[in-house]
C-alpha positions as CSV (number, residue, x, y, z in Angstrom):
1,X,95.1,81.3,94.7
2,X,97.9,79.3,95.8
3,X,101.7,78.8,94.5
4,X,104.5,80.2,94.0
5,X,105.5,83.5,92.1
6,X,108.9,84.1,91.4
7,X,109.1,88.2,90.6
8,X,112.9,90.1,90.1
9,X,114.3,91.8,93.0
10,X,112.8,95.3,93.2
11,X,109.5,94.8,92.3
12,X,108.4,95.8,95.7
13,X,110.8,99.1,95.4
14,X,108.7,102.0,95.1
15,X,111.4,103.8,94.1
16,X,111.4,101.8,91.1
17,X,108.4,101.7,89.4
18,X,107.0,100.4,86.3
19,X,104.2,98.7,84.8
20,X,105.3,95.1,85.3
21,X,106.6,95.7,88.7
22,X,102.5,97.2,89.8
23,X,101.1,94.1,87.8
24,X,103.3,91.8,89.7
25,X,102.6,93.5,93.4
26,X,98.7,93.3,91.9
27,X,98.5,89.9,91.3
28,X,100.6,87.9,93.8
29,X,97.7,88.4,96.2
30,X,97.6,84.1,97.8
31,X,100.9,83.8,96.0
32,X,104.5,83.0,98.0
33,X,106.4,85.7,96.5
34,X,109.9,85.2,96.0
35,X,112.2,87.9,94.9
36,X,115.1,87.2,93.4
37,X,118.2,89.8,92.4
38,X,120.0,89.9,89.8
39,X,120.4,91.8,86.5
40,X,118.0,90.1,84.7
41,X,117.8,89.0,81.9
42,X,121.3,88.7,81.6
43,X,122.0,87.7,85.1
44,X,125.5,86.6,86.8
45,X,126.4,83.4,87.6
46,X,125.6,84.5,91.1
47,X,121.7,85.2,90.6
48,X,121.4,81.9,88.0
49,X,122.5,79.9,91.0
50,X,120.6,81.5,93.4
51,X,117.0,81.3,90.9
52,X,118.3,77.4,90.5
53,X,118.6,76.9,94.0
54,X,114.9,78.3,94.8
55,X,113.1,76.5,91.9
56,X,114.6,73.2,93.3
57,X,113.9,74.0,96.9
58,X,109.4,74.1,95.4
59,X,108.2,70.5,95.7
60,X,107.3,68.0,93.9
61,X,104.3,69.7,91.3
62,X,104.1,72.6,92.7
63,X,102.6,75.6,90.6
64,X,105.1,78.3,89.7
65,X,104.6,81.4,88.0
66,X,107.9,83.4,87.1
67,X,107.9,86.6,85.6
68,X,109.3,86.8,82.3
69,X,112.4,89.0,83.0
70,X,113.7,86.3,85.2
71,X,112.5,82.9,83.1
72,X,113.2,83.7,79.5
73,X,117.1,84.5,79.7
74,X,118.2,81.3,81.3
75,X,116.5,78.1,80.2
76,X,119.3,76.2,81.1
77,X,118.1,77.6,84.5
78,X,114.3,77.1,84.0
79,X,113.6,74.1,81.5
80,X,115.0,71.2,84.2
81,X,112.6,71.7,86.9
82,X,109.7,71.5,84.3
83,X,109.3,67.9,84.7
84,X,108.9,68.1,88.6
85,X,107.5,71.6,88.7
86,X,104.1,73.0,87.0
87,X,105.6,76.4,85.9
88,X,103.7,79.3,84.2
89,X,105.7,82.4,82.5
90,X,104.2,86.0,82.7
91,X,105.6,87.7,79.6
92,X,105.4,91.4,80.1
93,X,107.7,92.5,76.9
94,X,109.7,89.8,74.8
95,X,113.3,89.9,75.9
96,X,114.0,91.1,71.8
97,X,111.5,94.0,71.8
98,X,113.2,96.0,74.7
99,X,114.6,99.3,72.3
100,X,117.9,100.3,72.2
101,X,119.0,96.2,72.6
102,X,122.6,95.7,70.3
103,X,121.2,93.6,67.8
104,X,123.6,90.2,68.3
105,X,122.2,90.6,72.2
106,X,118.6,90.6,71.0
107,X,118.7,88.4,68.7
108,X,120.4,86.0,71.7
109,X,117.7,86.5,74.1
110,X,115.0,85.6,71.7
111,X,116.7,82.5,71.1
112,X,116.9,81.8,75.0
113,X,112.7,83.4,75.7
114,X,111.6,80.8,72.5
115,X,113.3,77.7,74.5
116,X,111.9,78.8,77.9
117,X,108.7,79.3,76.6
118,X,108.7,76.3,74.5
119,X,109.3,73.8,77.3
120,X,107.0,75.5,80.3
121,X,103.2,74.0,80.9
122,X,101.4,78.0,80.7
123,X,102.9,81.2,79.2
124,X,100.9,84.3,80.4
125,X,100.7,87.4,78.3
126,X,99.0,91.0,79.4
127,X,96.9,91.6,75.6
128,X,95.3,90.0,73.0
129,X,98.2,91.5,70.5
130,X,100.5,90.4,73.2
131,X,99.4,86.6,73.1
132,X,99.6,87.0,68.8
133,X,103.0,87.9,69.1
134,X,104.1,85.5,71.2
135,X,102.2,82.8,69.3
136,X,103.3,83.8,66.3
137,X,106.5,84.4,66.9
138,X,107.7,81.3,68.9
139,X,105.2,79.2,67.2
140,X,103.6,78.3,71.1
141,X,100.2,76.2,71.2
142,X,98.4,78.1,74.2
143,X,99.2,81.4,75.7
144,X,96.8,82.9,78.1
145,X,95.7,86.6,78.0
146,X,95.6,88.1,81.6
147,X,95.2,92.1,81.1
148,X,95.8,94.5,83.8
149,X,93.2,96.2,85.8
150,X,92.7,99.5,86.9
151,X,91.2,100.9,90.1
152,X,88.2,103.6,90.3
153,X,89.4,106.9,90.3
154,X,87.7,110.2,90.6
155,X,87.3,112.5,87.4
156,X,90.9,114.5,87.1
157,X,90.3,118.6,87.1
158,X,92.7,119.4,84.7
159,X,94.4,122.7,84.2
160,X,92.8,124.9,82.0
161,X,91.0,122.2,80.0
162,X,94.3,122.2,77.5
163,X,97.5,123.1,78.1
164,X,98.1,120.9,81.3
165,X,100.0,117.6,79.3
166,X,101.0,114.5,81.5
167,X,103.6,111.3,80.1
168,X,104.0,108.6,82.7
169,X,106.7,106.3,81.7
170,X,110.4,105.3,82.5
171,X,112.9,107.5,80.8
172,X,114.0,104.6,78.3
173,X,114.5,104.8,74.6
174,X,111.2,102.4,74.3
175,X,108.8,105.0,75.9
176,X,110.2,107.7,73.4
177,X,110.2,110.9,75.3
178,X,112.6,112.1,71.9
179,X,109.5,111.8,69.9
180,X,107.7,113.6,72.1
181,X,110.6,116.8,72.9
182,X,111.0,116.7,69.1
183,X,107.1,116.6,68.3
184,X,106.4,119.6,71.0
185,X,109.7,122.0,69.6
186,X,106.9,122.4,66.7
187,X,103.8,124.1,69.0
188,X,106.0,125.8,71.1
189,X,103.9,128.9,70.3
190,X,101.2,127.6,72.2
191,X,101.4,128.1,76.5
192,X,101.6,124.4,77.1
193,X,103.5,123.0,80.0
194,X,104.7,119.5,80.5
195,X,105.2,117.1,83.1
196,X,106.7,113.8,82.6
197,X,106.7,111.0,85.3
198,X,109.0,108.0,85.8
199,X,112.3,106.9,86.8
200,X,115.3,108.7,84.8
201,X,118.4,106.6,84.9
202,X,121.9,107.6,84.3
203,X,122.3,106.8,80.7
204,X,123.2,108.1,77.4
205,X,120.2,108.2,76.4
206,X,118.7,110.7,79.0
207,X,121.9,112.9,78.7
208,X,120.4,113.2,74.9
209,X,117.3,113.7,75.9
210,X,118.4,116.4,78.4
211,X,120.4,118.3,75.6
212,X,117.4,117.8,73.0
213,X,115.5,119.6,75.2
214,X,117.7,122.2,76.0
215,X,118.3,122.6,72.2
216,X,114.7,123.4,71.5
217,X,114.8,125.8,74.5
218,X,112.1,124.0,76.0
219,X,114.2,123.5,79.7
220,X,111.2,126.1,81.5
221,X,108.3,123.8,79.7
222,X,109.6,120.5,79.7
223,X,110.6,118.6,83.3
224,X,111.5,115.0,83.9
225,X,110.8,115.1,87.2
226,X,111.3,111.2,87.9
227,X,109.5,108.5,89.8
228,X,105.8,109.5,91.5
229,X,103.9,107.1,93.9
230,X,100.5,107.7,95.7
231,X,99.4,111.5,96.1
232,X,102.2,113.1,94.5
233,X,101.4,110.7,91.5
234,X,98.1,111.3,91.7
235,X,97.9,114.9,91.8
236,X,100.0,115.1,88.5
237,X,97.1,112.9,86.9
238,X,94.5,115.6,88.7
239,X,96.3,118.2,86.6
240,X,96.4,116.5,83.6
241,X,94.6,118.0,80.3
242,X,96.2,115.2,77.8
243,X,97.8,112.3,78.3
244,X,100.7,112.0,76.0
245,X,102.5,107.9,75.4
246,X,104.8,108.0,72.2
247,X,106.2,104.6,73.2
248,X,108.0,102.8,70.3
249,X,106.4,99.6,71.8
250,X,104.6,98.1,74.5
251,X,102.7,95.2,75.3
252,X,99.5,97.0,77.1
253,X,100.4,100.4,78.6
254,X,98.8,100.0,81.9
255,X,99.0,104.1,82.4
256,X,97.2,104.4,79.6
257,X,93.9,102.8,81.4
258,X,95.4,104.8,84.8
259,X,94.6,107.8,82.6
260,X,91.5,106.9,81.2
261,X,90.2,105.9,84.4
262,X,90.4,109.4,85.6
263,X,88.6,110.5,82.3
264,X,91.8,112.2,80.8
265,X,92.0,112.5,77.2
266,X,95.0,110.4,75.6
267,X,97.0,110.4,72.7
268,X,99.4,107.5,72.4
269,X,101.0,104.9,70.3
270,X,101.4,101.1,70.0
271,X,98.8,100.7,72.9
272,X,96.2,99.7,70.7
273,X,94.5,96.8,73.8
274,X,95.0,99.6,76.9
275,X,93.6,102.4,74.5
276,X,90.4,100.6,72.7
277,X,88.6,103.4,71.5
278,X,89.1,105.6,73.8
279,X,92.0,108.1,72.1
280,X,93.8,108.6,69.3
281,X,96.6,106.1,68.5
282,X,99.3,107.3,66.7
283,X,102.0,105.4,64.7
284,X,105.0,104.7,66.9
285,X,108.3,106.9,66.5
286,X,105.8,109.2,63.8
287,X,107.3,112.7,65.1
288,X,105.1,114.3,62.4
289,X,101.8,112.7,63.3
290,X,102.2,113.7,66.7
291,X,103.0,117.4,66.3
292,X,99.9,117.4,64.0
293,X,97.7,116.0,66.6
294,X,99.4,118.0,69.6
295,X,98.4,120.8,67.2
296,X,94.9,120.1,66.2
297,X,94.1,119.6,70.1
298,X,95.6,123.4,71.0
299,X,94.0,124.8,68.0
300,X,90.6,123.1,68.0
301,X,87.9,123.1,70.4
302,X,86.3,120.1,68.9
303,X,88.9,117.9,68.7
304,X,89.3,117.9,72.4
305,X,85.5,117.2,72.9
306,X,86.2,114.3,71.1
307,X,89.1,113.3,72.7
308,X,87.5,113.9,76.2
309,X,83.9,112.2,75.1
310,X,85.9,109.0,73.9
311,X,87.7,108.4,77.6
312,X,84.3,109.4,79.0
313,X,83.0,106.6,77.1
314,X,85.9,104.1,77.9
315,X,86.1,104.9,81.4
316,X,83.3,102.4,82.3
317,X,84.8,99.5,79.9
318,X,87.8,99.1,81.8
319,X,88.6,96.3,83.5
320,X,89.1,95.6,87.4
321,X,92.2,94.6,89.6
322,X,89.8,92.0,91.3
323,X,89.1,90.6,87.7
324,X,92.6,90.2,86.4
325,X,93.4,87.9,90.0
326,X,90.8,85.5,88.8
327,X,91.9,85.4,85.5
328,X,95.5,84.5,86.7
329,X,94.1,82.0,89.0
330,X,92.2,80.6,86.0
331,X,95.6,79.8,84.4
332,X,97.0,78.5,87.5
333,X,94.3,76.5,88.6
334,X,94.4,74.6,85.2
335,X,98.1,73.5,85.9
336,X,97.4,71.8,89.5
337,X,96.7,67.7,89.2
């Protein structure tokens, strides 16, 4: 693969991880990577000159993939190179889906994403739902499907077979860790322990969170303990009985597939491409549904079977690293003259 992939400063940060961050480090394999800071998607004048300054410094057709965060808030930025430059956008969440977005700001950035991805040659989305949406919902003629990969990963012990429960996700409205607080406060007569992984920023929201928690007396049971990488991370999977996602939205849910590569049984919601059929997907924000099914896998043997037999059987379906590079390089091979 050759080109250029332009990525937002701290994707190479690991102490900031996240989904899109691991898919961008995944892919940009034969890529000139070029970072660029800013607080993107609603950047400073500083960082829009800076991104205009390296998108005119590329020459003449040459192939550039941005990730979304940086492209689809400035199309003034983006749209006058794409007459000299072959540019690609990676979409990993529509600017307007982020939760927790005022309304008048959301409504804003979709404007801005629909132009950007209106006027580029590729847009680049990681699920079939993903690429609907998108098509759909900006009324584009082609976008791409690129999923993420996962990499082999030995079966994970568990605890006790039960009680051992795992969420890996940022601390963000989105990822709905208040669905979850709210959803375990109802089986808290059952010895479960929880551990959930990913950065916690300072925000009003986590200082809810914090108190929710505390409210429901679930301080001893219940720890954020922030952002894991390599063996710390992945002895937190090892120890894993359920893997628990109640995000409000996402495009794929890569740690979904991190889970269900180790063979861990998941319950989750609006992962419906990461998940296939190998958990139970729940309805996002659905407090009720997810107590019931936290409650049906303490209380019945055979529903955790079932739950472990499915990841056994998707465990082998999942897709490699190796073959979302070459589906990328598909998409960017297809720009070059």
């Amino acid at each position: 693969m050759t080109g250029y992939f332009v990525v937002p400063g701290g994707v190479h940060d690991p102490g900031a991880p996240s989904g899109g961050n691991v898919y961008d480090r995944r892919v940009s394999q034969g890529l000139d990577v070029v970072a660029v800071a800013g607080s993107w998607p609603r950047p400073a004048p500083e960082a829009r000159a800076l991104l205009h300054r390296v998108l005119a410094g590329f020459e003449d057709g040459a192939v550039v993939l941005i990730d979304g965060l940086v492209a689809c808030g400035v199309p003034d930025v983006v749209v006058p190179h794409t007459g000299r430059l072959r540019i690609a956008v990676l979409v990993h969440l529509p600017l307007a889906d982020e939760t927790g977005v005022d309304p008048a700001v959301a409504a804003e950035l979709d404007v801005a994403e629909r132009a950007c991805l209106r006027a580029v040659d590729a847009v680049v989305a990681t699920s079939p739902e993903a690429a609907k949406r998108l098509t759909r919902h900006h009324g584009l003629k082609h976008v791409h499907v690129v999923a993420p990969g996962t990499d082999p990963a030995p079966p994970a012990p568990g605890t006790d077979g039960m009680s051992g429960l795992l969420c890996v996700a940022s601390v963000t409205p989105r990822k709905g860790h208040d669905v979850l607080v709210e959803a375990l406060a109802r089986v808290a007569d059952v010895p479960w322990h929880c551990v959930c992984v990913g950065p916690v920023p300072p925000s009003a929201h986590v200082t809810r969170l914090r108190e929710l928690i505390a409210r429901h007396g679930l301080g001893d049971r219940v720890r954020l303990v922030g952002p894991l990488n390599g063996e710390p991370l992945e002895r937190a999977y090892a120890a894993a009985d359920l893997f628990v996602l109640p995000s409000r939205a996402e495009t794929y849910g890569m740690v979904v597939t991190e889970a269900l590569a180790r063979g861990i049984p998941v319950v989750a919601s609006a992962v419906p491409d990461a998940l296939g059929d190998g958990g139970l997907l729940l309805p996002p924000g659905d407090v009720d549904a997810l107590s019931d099914a936290l409650r049906q896998w303490f209380h019945s043997e055979d529903r955790r079977r079932r739950l472990r037999d499915a990841a056994a059987r998707r465990r082998p379906e999942l897709s490699t690293w190796d073959e979302t590079v070459r589906g990328l390089d598909r998409v960017l091979a297809s720009l070059r003259p």
